[in-house]
Structure formats: structure tokens, C-alpha cells
DOTORGU-626653 format. One record per residue (C-alpha): x, y, z; residue number from 0. Coordinates in pm, 1 decimal. Layout:
% DOTORGU-626653
      east     north        up  num
         X         Y         Z  NUM
...
This chain:
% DOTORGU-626653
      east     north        up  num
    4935.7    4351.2   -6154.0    0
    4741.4    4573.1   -6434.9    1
    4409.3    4717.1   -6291.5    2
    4068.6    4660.4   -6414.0    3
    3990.1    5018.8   -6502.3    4
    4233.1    5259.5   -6619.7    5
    4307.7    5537.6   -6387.0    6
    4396.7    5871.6   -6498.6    7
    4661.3    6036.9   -6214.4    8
    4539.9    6393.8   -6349.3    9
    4152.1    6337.3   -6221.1   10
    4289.1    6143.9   -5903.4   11
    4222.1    6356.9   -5583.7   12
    4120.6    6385.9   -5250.3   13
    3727.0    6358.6   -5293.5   14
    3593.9    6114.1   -5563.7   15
    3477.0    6317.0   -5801.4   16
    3212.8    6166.4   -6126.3   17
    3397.6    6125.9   -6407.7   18
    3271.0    6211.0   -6757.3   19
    3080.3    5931.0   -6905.8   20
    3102.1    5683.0   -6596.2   21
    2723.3    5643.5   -6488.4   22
    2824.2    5399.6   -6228.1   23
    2725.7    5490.3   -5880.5   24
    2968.6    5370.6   -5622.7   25
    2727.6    5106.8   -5394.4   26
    2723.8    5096.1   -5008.2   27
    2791.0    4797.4   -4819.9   28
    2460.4    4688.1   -4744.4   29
    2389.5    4738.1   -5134.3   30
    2683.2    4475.6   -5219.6   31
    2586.6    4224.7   -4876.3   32
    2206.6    4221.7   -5061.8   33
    2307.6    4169.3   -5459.3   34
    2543.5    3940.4   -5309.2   35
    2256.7    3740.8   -5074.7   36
    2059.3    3785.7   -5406.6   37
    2285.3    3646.4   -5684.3   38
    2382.7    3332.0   -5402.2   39
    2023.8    3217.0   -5335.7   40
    1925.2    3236.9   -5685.7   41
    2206.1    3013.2   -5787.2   42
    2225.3    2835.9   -5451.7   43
    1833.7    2792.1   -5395.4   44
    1851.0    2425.3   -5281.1   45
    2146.3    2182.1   -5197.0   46
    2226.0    1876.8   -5062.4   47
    2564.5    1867.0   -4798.7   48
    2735.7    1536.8   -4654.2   49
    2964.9    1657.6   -4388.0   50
    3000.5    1625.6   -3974.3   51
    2862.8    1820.9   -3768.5   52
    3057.7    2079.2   -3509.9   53
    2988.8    2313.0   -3294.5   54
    2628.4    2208.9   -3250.8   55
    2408.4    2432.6   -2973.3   56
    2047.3    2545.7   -2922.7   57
    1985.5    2920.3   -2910.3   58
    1697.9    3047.8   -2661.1   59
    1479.4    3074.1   -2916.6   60
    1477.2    2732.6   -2997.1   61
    1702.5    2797.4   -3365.0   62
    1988.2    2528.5   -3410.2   63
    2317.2    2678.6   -3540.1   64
    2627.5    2463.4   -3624.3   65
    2907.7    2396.9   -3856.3   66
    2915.8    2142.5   -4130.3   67
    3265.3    2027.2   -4206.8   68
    3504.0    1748.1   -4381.5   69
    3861.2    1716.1   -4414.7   70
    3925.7    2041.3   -4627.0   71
    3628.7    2324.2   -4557.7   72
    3358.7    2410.1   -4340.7   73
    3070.2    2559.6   -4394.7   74
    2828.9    2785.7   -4133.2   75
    2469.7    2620.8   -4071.0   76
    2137.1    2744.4   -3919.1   77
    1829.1    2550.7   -3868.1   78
    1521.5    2736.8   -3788.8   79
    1305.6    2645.4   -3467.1   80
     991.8    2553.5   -3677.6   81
    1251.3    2286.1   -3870.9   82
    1422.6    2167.7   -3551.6   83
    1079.5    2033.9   -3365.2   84
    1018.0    1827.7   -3663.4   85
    1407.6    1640.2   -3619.3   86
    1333.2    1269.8   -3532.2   87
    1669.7    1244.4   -3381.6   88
    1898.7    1511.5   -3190.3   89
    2176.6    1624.4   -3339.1   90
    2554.5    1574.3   -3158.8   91
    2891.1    1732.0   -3222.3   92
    3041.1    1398.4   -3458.0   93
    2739.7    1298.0   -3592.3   94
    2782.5    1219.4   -4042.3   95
    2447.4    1393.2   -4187.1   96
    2304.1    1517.1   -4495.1   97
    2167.2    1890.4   -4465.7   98
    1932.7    1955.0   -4747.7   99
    1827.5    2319.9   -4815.7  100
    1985.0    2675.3   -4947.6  101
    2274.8    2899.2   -4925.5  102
    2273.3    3212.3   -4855.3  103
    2470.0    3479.9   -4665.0  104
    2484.8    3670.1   -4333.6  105
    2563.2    4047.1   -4415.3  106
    2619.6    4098.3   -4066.7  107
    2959.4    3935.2   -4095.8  108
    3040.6    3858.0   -4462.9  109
    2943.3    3504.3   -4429.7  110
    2750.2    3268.2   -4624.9  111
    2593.4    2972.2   -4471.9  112
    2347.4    2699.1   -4516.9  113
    1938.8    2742.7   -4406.1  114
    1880.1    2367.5   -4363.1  115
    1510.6    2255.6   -4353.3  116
    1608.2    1913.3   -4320.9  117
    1839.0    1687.8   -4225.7  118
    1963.3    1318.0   -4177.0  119
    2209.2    1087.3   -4063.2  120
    2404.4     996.4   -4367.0  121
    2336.0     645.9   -4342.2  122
    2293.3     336.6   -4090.9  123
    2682.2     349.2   -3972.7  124
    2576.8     681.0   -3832.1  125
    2223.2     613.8   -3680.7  126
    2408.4     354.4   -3510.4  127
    2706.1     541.7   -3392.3  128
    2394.2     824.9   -3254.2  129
    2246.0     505.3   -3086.0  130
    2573.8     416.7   -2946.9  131
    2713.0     724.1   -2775.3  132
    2352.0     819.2   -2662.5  133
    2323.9     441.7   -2472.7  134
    2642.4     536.4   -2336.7  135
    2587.4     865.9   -2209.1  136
    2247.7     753.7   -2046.1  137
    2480.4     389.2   -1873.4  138
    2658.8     662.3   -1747.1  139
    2385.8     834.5   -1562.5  140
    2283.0     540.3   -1429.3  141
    1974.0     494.1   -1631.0  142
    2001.7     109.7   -1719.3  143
    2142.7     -24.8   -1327.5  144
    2010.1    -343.8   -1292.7  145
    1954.9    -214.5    -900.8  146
    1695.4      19.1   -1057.3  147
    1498.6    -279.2   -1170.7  148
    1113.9    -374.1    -969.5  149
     932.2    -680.4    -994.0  150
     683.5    -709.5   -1177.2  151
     344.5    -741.5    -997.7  152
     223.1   -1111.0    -975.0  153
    -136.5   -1079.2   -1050.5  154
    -201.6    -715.9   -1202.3  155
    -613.4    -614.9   -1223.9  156
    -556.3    -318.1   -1421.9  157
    -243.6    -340.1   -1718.8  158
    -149.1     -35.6   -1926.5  159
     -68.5     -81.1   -2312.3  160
     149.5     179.8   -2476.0  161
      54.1     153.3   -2872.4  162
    -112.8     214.7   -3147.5  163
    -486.1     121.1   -3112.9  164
    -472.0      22.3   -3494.7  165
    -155.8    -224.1   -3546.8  166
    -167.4    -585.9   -3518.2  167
      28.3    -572.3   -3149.0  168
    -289.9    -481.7   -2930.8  169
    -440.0    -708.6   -3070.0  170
    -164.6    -981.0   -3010.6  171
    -184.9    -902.7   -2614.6  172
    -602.6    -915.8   -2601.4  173
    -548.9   -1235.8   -2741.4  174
    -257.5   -1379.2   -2502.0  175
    -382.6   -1234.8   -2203.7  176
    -745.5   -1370.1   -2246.5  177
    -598.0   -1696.2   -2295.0  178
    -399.0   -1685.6   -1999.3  179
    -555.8   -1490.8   -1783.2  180
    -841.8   -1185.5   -1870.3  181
    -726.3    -903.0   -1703.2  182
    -821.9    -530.3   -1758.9  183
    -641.7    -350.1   -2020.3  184
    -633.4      22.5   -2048.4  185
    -511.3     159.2   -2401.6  186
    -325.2     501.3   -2469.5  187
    -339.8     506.4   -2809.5  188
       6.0     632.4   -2964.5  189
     210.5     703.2   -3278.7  190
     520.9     435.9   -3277.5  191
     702.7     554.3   -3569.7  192
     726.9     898.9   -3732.8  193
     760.0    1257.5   -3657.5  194
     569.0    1321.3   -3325.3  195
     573.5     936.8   -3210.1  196
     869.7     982.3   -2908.0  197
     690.4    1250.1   -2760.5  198
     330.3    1041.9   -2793.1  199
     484.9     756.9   -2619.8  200
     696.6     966.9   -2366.1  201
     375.7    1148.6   -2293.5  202
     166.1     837.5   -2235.8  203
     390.5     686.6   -1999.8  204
     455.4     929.4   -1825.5  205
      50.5    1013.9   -1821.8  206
      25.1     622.9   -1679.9  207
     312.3     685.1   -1382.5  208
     120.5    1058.3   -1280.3  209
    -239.5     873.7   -1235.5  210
    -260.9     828.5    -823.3  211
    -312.2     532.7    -674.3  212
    -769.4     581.2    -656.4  213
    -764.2     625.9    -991.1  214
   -1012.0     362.5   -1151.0  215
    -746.5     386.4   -1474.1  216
    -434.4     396.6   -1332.1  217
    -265.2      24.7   -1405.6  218
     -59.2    -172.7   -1182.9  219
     147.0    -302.7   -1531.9  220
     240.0     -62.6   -1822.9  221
     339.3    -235.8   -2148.8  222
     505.8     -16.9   -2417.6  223
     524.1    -186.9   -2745.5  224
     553.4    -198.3   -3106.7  225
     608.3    -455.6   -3378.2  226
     883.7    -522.0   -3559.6  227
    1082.8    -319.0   -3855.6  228
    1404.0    -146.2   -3911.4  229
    1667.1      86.8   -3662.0  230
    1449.7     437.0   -3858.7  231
    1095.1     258.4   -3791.9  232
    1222.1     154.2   -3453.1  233
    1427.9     479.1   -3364.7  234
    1154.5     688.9   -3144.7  235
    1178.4     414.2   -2893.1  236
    1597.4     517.1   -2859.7  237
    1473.9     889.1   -2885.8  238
    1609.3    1007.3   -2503.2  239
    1280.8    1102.5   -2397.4  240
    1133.2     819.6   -2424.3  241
    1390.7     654.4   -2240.0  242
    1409.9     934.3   -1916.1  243
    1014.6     844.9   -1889.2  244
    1016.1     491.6   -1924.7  245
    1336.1     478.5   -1650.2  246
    1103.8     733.4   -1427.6  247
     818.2     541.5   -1465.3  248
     633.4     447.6   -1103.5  249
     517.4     158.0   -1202.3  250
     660.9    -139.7   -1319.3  251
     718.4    -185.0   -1697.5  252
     799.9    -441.3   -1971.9  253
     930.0    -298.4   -2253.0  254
     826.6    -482.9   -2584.2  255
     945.8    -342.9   -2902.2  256
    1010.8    -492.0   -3200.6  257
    1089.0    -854.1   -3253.4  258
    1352.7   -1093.3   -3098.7  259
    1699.3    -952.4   -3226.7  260
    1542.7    -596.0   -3211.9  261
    1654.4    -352.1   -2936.8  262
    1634.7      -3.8   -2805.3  263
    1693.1     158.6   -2560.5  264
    1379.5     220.1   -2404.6  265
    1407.9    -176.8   -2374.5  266
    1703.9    -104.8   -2155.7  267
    1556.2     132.3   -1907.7  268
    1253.6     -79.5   -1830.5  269
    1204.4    -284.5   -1578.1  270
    1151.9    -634.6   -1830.1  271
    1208.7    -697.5   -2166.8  272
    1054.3    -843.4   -2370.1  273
    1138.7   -1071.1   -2734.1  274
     772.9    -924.5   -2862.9  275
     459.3    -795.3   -2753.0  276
     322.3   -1174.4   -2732.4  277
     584.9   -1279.1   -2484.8  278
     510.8    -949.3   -2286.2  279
     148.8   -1011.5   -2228.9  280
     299.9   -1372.0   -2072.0  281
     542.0   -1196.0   -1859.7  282
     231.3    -972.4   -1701.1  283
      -4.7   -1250.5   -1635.8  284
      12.1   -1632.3   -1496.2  285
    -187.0   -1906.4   -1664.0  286
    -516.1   -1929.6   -1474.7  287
    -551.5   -2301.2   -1531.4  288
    -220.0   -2373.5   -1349.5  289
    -305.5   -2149.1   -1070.1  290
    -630.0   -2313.7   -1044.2  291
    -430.5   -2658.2   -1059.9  292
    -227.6   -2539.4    -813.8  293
    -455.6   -2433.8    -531.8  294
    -623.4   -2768.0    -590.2  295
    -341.9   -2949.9    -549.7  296
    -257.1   -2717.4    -231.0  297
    -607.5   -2822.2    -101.9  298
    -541.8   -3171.7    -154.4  299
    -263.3   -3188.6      17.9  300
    -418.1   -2982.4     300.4  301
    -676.7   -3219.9     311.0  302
    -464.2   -3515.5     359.1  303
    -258.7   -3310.6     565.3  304
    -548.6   -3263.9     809.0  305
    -722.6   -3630.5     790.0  306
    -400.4   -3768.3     778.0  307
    -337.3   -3724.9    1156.1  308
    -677.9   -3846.2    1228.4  309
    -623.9   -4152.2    1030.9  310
    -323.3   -4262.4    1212.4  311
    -513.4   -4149.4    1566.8  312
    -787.9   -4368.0    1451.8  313
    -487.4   -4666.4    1379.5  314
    -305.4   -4614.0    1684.6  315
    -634.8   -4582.4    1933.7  316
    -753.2   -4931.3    1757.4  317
    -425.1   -5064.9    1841.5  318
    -426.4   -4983.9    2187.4  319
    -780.0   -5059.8    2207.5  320
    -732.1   -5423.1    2114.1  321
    -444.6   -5449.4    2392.3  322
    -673.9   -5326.7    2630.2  323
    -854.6   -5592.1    2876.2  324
   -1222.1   -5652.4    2903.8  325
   -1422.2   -5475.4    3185.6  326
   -1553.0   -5784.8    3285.0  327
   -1178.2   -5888.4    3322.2  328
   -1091.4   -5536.1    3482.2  329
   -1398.9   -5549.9    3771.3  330
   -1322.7   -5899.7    3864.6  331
   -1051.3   -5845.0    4096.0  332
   -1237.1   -5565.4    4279.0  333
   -1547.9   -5752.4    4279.3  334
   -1346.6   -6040.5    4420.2  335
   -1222.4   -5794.9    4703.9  336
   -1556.1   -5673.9    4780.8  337
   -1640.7   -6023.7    4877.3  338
   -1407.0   -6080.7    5097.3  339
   -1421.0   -5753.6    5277.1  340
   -1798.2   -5848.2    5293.8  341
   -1768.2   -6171.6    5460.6  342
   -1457.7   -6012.0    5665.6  343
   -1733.3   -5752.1    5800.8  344
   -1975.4   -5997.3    5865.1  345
   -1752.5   -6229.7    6073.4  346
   -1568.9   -5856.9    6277.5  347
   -1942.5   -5805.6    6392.4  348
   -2039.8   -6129.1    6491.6  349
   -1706.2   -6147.5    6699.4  350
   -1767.8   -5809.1    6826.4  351
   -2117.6   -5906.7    6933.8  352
   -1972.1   -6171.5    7106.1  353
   -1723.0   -6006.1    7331.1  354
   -1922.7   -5718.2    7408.3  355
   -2211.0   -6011.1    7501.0  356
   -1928.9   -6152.7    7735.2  357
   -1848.6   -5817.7    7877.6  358
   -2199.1   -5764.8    7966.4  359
   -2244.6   -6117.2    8161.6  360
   -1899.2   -6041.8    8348.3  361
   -2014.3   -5695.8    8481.7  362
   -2180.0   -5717.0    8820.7  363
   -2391.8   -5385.5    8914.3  364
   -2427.6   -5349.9    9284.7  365
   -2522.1   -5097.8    9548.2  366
   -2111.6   -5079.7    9672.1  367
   -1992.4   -5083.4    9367.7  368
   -2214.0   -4755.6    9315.9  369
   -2108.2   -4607.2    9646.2  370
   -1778.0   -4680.0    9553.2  371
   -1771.1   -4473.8    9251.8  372
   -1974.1   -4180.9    9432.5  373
   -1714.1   -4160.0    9689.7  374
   -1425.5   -4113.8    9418.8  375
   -1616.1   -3841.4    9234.7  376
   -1695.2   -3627.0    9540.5  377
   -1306.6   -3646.8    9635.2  378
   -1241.4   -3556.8    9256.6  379
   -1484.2   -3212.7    9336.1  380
   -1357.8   -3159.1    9722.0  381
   -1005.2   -3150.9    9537.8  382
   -1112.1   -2887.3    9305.2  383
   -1087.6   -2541.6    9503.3  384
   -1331.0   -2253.6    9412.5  385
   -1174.5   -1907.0    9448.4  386
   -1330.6   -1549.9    9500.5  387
   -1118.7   -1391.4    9247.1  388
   -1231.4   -1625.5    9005.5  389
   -1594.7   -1431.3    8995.3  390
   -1515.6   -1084.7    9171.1  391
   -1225.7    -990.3    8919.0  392
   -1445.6   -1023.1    8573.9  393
   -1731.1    -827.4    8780.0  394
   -1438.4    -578.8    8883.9  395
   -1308.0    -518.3    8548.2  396
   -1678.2    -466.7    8377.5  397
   -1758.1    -204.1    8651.2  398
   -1453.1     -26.4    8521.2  399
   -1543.7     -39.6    8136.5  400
   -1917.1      88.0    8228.4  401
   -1730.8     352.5    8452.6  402
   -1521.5     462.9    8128.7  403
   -1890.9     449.5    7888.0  404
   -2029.8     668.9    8132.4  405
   -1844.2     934.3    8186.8  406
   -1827.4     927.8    7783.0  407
   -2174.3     952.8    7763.3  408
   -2166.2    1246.7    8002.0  409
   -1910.7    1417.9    7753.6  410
   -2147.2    1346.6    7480.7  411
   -2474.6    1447.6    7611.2  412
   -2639.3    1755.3    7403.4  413
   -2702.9    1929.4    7690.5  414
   -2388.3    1974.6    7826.0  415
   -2305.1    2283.0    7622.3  416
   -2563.3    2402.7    7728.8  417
   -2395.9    2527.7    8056.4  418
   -2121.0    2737.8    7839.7  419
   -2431.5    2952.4    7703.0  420
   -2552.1    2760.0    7434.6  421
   -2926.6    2658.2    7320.1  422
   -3060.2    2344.9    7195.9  423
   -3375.1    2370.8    6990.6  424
   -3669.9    2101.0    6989.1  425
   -3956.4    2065.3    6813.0  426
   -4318.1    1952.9    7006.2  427
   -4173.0    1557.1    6979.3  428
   -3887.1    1626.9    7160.7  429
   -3621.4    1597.5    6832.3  430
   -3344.3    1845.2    6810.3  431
   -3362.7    2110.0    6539.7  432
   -3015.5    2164.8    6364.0  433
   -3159.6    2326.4    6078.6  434
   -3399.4    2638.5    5951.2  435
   -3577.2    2502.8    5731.3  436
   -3663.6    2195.8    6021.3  437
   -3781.3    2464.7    6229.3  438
   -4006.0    2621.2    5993.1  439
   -4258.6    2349.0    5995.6  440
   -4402.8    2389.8    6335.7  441
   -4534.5    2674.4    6481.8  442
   -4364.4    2641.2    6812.9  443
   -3998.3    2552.5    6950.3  444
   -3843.8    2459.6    7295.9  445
   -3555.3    2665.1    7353.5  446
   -3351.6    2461.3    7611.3  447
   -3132.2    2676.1    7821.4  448
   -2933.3    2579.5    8124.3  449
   -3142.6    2640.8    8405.4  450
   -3464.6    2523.7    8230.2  451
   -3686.4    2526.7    7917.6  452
   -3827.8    2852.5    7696.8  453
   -4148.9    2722.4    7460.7  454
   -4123.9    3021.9    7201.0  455
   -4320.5    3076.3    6876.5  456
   -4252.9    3071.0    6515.9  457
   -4509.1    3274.1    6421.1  458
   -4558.9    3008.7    6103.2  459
   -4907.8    2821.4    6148.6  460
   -4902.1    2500.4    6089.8  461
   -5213.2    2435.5    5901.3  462
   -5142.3    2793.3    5656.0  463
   -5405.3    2948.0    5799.4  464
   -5230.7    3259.2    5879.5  465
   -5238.6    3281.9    6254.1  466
   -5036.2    3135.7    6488.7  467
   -5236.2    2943.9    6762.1  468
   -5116.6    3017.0    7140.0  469
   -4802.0    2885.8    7320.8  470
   -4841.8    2654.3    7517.3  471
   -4598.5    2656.4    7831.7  472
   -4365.6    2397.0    7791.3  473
   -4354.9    2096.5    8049.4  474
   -4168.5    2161.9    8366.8  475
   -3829.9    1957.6    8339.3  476
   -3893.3    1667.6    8565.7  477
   -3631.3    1654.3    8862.2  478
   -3378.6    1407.3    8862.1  479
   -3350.1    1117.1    9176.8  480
   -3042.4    1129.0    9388.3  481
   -2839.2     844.7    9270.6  482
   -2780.2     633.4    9561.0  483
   -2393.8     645.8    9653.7  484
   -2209.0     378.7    9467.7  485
   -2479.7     322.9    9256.0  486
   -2499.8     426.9    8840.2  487
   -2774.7     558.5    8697.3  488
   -2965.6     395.0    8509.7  489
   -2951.2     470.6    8126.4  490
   -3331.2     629.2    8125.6  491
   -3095.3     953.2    8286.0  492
   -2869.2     966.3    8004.4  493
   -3073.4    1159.0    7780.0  494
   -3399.2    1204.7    8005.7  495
């Protein structure tokens, strides 16, 4: 293979050496890696690439770096952060785009590459396969389990609408719902197409499902919808986002987006769906007229279910009343009985006047009969026998029981401890004293000791004056009788 440049063996050597009339400087690496980054830009500034993506991950910093590819090359691809937000669809190892923007190269490995600042699916075929392997992946977690699915609330006060507060749909619902039945609507206003529009409406329902249950806002119905247009108009409601909130949603949602062939898969994950926004707004609400139909129908029949027993008392009591006799009819027999027992009474006493009259004329009173019947009663009280034990054992057993209260009341008189040293105080009436302050309100005592009575002084007048009037000696103890032998004392000694 002849060489570019001719090379003279004389000049060849160990160190490169300038040769005479070369004014080319040899050029480092970098030098090359930037004339080369240079040269591929300028020719390269901005291109258009159909090809599959591979490889696809997300660095920390948010940049997106892949591989485009087809059947024969491949070709390195980065997609800066600032780019990537802006992506109305997430890109998947498989997916058929077009990258639009430059080539350029990495010097830090000799590679050139594509800086993409947009990209696309490369047509509907591959929007739908996207659509189809992300429904898939989100069956498989479960998201669209027809177990997962709440009733809807049968009366709502407060329903949330997920849309934009400008389109023809809000205005749709207003309408149904205050023909069926006015209810409260609370708006988030939304984007429902465009860059920015999954993470409005992810945001919104999710802002719904975080109010708590005092909030005056927070609905007991969220509606998400849209009107109708194509698979790109309609895509942020398939974004996954939007899907993950609507699924997490705590309250129960319809799901109205787009028109009656039209489907996402937000429409999936909610609770309902719905053909359009109309039909949603009659999924939330009854009609009030048939409710108010029905609960007058229910209080009809309640109604007739309450008078209808009373009619059919009212039948059956006038039936039986009609069988019933007369009173007249029912007294007659018993008037008819009182009759006879009345002249039945009247004849019993006229016959019983008569025999006793007879009686009367056939007793005879005279003296022998008298004597007669004297004679038998004083044999009937001679035969009656009167004995001594009769009276002499009660006597005999109440001596003993007045024996027994005695010598009780000797045990119990205050004076008997008197003879084991003790002293009972008394005031001038003769009470006892058990207490100081008792004894402090007169201004002498009787101290009663065994063999007699001590009248002492308190030294406490009794008027305040401050001097204590004279003792007075206290009453000799009057001296007790002699009981007769065999014969109790009376109860004046008990206490005397």
C-alpha cells in the first residue's frame, strides 16, 4: 500500500525531528477529538433519525442516554434533562421513534452520537404498541382488578370535576346535573392535552383524594374528563401517572374521557367509566323527579298500608256487630230470673214467718221447766273442777322472771362500782356527769363515794361573775328500810 507522504529512511530516527520545509505541527489528541467535534456539528448541525430504541435508562441527573438502532447500525444517543421533562410520553427499550437534533462526538471515547432535543413515536402503530405494553405492565400490577372497584356514592353533596374550566365538557355536566339533580360541583381547572397536562391532572386528583374528610371542598365524587379527539390529543390520560393517581384515588371516580369508542387507560383504573362526560354526570346523580315519585309512591303505599288494617277492623267489628243480640234481648233472661228469685224470697219469708209463728205457740214457759234447766247447768259447773295449780303456777313462774330483772338491775345500778373505788359525779339535779365540759357549767358537783356523798366545788361561777358562791353540804343519803323477808323492794330503791 503506497503512503501518503514520502518518507525519506536517511531523516528517519528515534526522535521526530522538523523536517525542512514541513510547517505542519504534529496535533495532540484532544486537538484532533475538537476539529473532529467541530467539522461533525458543522456538517451534522440538525438531523432527523427513524430507528428503535435500546438500551434506554435515566442517569441521576435526570439526562436520558440510549441507543438508536435498525437492522444494520446503531448509533449512541443523549437527551438532556431540560429536553426529557418536556417528553409527553416515556420512552421504552422497543419503542419505533424519530430523534430530531445534531451529531456530534464524545472525545472521551472516540464516539459520535446524537444530542436529541426532541423526539416521537414514529407513527400511530407505535403510540399504540407504547399504549399496549404500558396497559399490560400496569394489568400486571394489579392496577385495573375489578376487586379494586367502589361504588359509587348514591347521593353525592359535594362532586369533583377534573378539566379544563374553558372546554365545552364542564359545561356539559352543569347542565346534566342541574337537570337531574343540582348538586355542588368543585372545579380543578386542568390542561387535558399538551406538554404539562398528565402531571396537571395527576396533580389534581391526587390534590382531591389528600383533602380530609372536614374539608368544606373535599368531594364525595371526582369526575376526570375530557372531550373527544385523537390517541396524541387523548394520550396524557394513558400517561402512567395519571393512571397510579386515578387507581390511588380515595374516593370514588368515573373516568370520562373522550367519546364512546375512545379509551385510556386512566378509564381503566377508575372506579366507572364512562361513554362521555354527559353520561358521567348521570352516573353521579339520580333524577330528583323519580326520587320524589318514588317516596310518594312509598308514602302511598304506607298510607294504605296503615289504614288498610283499620279498614278491614272497621269491616270485621261491623260484621260481628250485626251478629250480636240486642241488650234488651241480652237482660231479658236475667231480668226474668230476678223475678222469680223475687217472688221465691217473698214466699221463703212468709213460710218462715209461719213456722217460727208455730214454734212460738208450741213453746210452753213454766216455772219447772226453768228449774229444770237450772239444775242441768249447775251439774254442768259442779262437773267442772277448779285446781290450785291452775293460778299458783303462772304467779310462781312471774315471781321467778321479776327475781331474774332484779338481780339484773342490781348488776346494772351506777353505784355499784362504786364499792371497787370508783366515783360517780352529779350535778345539783341529781344527773350523772360523764363529761368535762358537762361539769363545767355548774359551780358545784356531788362526788358519790361508797360510804357516802362529797359536795365539792368547781371553782366556775355560774352567773360569770368571777367568784364562786359557798358549798353547800350535800344532803345526807337517806337510809334505806329493811326489806321485809320474802318481800322485793319496791322499784323507788332501784336507783333511790
Amino acid at each position: 500500500m503506497a503512503a501518503d507522504f514520502p518518507i525519506n529512511s536517511e531523516e528517519e530516527g528515534l526522535v521526530a525531528k522538523r523536517r525542512p520545509g514541513d510547517n505542519a505541527e504534529p496535533l495532540s489528541v484532544s486537538e484532533i477529538s475538537n476539529i473532529l467535534k467541530r467539522t461533525v456539528e458543522d456538517r451534522f448541525g440538525f438531523v432527523r433519525l427513524r430507528g428503535e430504541l435500546s438500551g434506554v435508562k435515566r442517569a441521576a441527573s435526570g439526562h436520558l442516554y440510549a441507543a438508536l438502532k435498525d437492522e444494520k447500525a446503531v448509533i449512541d444517543a443523549v437527551m438532556w434533562r431540560g429536553n426529557t421533562q418536556r417528553l409527553p410520553f416515556n420512552p421504552e427499550d422497543g419503542l419505533e421513534v424519530v430523534a430530531s437534533g445534531k451529531l456530534t462526538t464524545y472525545p472521551g471515547r472516540s464516539k459520535y452520537q446524537i444530542v436529541i432535543e426532541r423526539m416521537e413515536l414514529a407513527g400511530e402503530g407505535a403510540l399504540l404498541a407504547l399504549l399496549e405494553k404500558t396497559r399490560a405492565r400496569l394489568a400486571a400490577e394489579g392496577l385495573f382488578d375489578e376487586q379494586r372497584k367502589r361504588p359509587l356514592p348514591f347521593l353525592p353533596r359535594t362532586i369533583g370535576v377534573v378539566t379544563s374550566p374553558t372546554g365545552a365538557v364542564i359545561r356539559d355536566i352543569l347542565h346534566r346535573l342541574a337537570d337531574r339533580f343540582p348538586s355542588r360541583v368543585v372545579v380543578w381547572p386542568v390542561l387535558v392535552q399538551g406538554q404539562g397536562a398528565a402531571a396537571q391532572v395527576a396533580g389534581a386528583v391526587r390534590g382531591f383524594s389528600a383533602m380530609t374528610e372536614g374539608h368544606p371542598d373535599r368531594p364525595d365524587l371526582v369526575i376526570v374528563a375530557r372531550g373527544g379527539g385523537s390517541i396524541e390529543d387523548l394520550w396524557s390520560f394513558n400517561e402512567e401517572e395519571v393512571v397510579r393517581a386515578v387507581a390511588e384515588c380515595a374516593i370514588p371516580t368515573i373516568c370520562a374521557v373522550g367519546h364512546e369508542t375512545d379509551t385510556t387507560l386512566a378509564d381503566y383504573a377508575a372506579d366507572r367509566r364512562a361513554p362521555t362526560p354527559t353520561a358521567a354526570a348521570e352516573m353521579a346523580v339520580p333524577v330528583r323527579a323519580e326520587l320524589a315519585a318514588g317516596l310518594a309512591d312509598f308514602g302511598a303505599r304506607s298510607r294504605r298500608a296503615i289504614i288498610r288494617p283499620v279498614q278491614l277492623g272497621r269491616e270485621r267489628l261491623a260484621a260481628r256487630t250485626e251478629r250480636l243480640p240486642s241488650p234488651e234481648a241480652l237482660l231479658q233472661p236475667q231480668a226474668q230470673k230476678l223475678d222469680d228469685l223475687a217472688e221465691r224470697l217473698k214466699r221463703g219469708l212468709q213460710d218462715r214467718t209461719a213456722q217460727g209463728r208455730e214454734r212460738l205457740g208450741n213453746l210452753r214457759l213454766s216455772p219447772g221447766v226453768l228449774q229444770g234447766r237450772l239444775r242441768e247447768a249447775r251439774g254442768r259447773l259442779d262437773a267442772v273442777r277448779l285446781s290450785p295449780t291452775l293460778i299458783t303456777r303462772p304467779i310462781g313462774e312471774g315471781r321467778e322472771r321479776l327475781d331474774a330483772l332484779w338481780r339484773l338491775a342490781q348488776q346494772l345500778h351506777p353505784d355499784r362500782p362504786l364499792a371497787r373505788g370508783y366515783v360517780r359525779v352529779t350535778g345539783p339535779d341529781g344527773r350523772t356527769l360523764t363529761g368535762k365540759a358537762d361539769a363545767a357549767k355548774y359551780p358545784a358537783l356531788t362526788l358519790k363515794f361508797r360510804d357516802g356523798d362529797l359536795a365539792v366545788s368547781t371553782g366556775e361561777p355560774a352567773d360569770g361573775s368571777g367568784s364562786a358562791p359557798p358549798s353547800r353540804p350535800a344532803p345526807a343519803p337517806a337510809r334505806r328500810k329493811p326489806a321485809s323477808k320474802g318481800t322485793p323492794p319496791t322499784q323507788d330503791d332501784l336507783f333511790g
